[in-house]
N, C-alpha and C positions, 0 to 999 in steps of 0.2 A: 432464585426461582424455586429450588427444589424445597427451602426452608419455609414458602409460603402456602404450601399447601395443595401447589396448582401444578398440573405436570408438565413439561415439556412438550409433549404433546398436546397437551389443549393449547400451550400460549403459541406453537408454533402455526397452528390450525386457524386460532384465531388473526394473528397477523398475514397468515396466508402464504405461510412458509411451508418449504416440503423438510418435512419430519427428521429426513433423514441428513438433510443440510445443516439443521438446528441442532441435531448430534451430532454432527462432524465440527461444528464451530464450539461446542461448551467442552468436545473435545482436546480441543487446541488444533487441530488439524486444519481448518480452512478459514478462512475470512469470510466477510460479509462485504454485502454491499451498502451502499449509504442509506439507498430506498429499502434495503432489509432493515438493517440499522433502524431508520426512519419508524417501521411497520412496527418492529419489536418495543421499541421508546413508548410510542401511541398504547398498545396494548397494554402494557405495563405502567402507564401513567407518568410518565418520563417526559423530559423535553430536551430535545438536543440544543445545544449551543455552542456557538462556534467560536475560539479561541482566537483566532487569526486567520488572513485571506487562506484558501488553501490556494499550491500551487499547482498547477497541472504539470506533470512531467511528460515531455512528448515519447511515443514508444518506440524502445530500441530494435533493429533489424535483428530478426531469429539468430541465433549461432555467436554473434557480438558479445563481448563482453566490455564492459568502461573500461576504457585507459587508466593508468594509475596517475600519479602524477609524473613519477620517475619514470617510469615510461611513455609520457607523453611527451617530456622533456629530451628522452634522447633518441624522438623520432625527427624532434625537432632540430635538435643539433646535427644530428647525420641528414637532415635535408637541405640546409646552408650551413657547409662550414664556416667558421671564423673567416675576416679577410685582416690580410695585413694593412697595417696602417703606413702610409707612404709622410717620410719627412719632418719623421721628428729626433 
């Protein structure tokens, strides 16, 4: 963007982005959305295309963090211990 002559601020204006979102993203600091995504492509003469389905990941409860695996494993074992095998 900056090598083309056009500034940040005109291509953020024109896709209808707020200025200061468009700097915090070429910053590395935030993400975009797809409809941003979307807006910036168009202006820029771009076209987005899509790789694979995407998949939606459902959202985790505040304060949760993922199980690992190792700990998913020995929540599992301390919630049915082994039983012994009768008869052989």
């Amino acid at each position: 963007m900056d090598g083309a002559g056009v500034t940040r601020y005109a291509i953020a204006k024109t896709a209808g982005l707020d200025h200061g979102a468009m700097c915090r993203f070429m910053a590395g600091k935030t993400g975009l959305t797809l409809v941003s995504v979307d807006a910036l492509a168009d202006v820029l003469g771009l076209d987005l295309v899509a790789r694979r389905p995407v998949r939606v990941l459902p959202k985790q409860k505040a304060g949760r963090k993922p199980r690992s695996g190792k700990d998913r494993q020995r929540v599992e074992a301390s919630a049915d211990p082994p039983r012994e095998r009768k008869g052989n």
